[in-house]
C-alpha positions in Angstrom: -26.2 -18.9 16.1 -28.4 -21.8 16.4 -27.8 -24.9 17.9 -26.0 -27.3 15.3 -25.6 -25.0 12.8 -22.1 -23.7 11.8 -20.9 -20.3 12.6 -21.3 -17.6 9.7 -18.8 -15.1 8.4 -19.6 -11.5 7.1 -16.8 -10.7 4.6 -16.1 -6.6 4.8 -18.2 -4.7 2.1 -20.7 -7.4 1.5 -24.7 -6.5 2.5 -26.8 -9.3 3.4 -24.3 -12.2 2.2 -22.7 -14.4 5.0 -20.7 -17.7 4.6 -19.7 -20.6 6.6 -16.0 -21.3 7.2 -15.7 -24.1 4.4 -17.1 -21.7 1.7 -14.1 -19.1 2.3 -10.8 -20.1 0.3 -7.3 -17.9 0.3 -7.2 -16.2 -3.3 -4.5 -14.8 -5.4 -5.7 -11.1 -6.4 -4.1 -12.2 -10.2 -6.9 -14.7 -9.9 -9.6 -12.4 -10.5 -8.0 -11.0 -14.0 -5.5 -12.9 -15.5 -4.7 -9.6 -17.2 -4.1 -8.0 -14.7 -0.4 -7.7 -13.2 0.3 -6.8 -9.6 3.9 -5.8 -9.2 5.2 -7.3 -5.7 7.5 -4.2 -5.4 7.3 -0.5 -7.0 10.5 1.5 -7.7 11.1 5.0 -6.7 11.6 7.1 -9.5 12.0 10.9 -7.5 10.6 12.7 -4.4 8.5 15.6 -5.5 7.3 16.8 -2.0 7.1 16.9 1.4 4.6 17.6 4.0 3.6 17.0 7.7 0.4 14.7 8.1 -0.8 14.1 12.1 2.6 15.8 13.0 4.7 13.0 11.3 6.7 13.7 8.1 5.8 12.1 4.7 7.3 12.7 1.1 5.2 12.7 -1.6 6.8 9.9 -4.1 6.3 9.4 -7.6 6.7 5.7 -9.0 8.5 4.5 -11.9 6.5 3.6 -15.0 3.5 5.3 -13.3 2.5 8.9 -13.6 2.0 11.8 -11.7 -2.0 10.5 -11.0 -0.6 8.2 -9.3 2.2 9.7 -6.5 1.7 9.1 -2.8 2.2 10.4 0.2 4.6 7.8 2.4 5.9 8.1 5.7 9.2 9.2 6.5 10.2 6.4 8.8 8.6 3.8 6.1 10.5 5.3 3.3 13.7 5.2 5.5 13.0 1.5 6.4 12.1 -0.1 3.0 15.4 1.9 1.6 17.7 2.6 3.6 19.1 5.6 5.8 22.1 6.0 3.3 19.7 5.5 0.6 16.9 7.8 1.6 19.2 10.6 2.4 20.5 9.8 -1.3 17.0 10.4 -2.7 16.2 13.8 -0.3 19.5 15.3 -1.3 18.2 14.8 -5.2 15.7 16.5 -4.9 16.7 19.1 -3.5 14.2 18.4 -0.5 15.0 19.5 2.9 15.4 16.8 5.8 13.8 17.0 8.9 
């Protein structure tokens, strides 16, 4: 940095494009596309597997309104924290997916 100049920014996954702070604004992702909706929270719809990823459980999840392209693997100890220990247990038992 030279003297008197303001400091520059590098945003991730930009080549050769830096910024100084006052050209760098907060932005709302619906900003980009108006079309475009983000849901602020996704719904289980069922487990449909299980496996052990760096020796920690996760359960494969599919999503409500979204198909099977679109399952994920999440963590056991996420899943039981966003829903529930009752709830999750609830959900494993449904499946017919053995806890660990």
């Amino acid at each position: 940095m030279r003297s008197g100049q303001p400091p520059l920014y590098r945003v991730s996954n930009t080549k050769n494009t830096v910024f100084t702070k006052s050209q760098l604004q907060p932005y709302d992702e619906a900003e980009l596309d108006p079309k475009m909706k983000i849901p602020k929270t996704f719904n289980i719809d069922k487990f449909v597997g299980k496996k052990t990823i760096n020796g920690k459980v996760h359960y494969k999840v599919r999503w409500k309104n979204y198909s099977a392209s679109d399952d994920t693997y999440e963590p056991r100890t996420e899943l039981i924290k966003d829903l529930g220990n009752s709830a999750f247990k609830k959900f494993v038992s449904m499946f017919k997916l053995n806890e660990v």
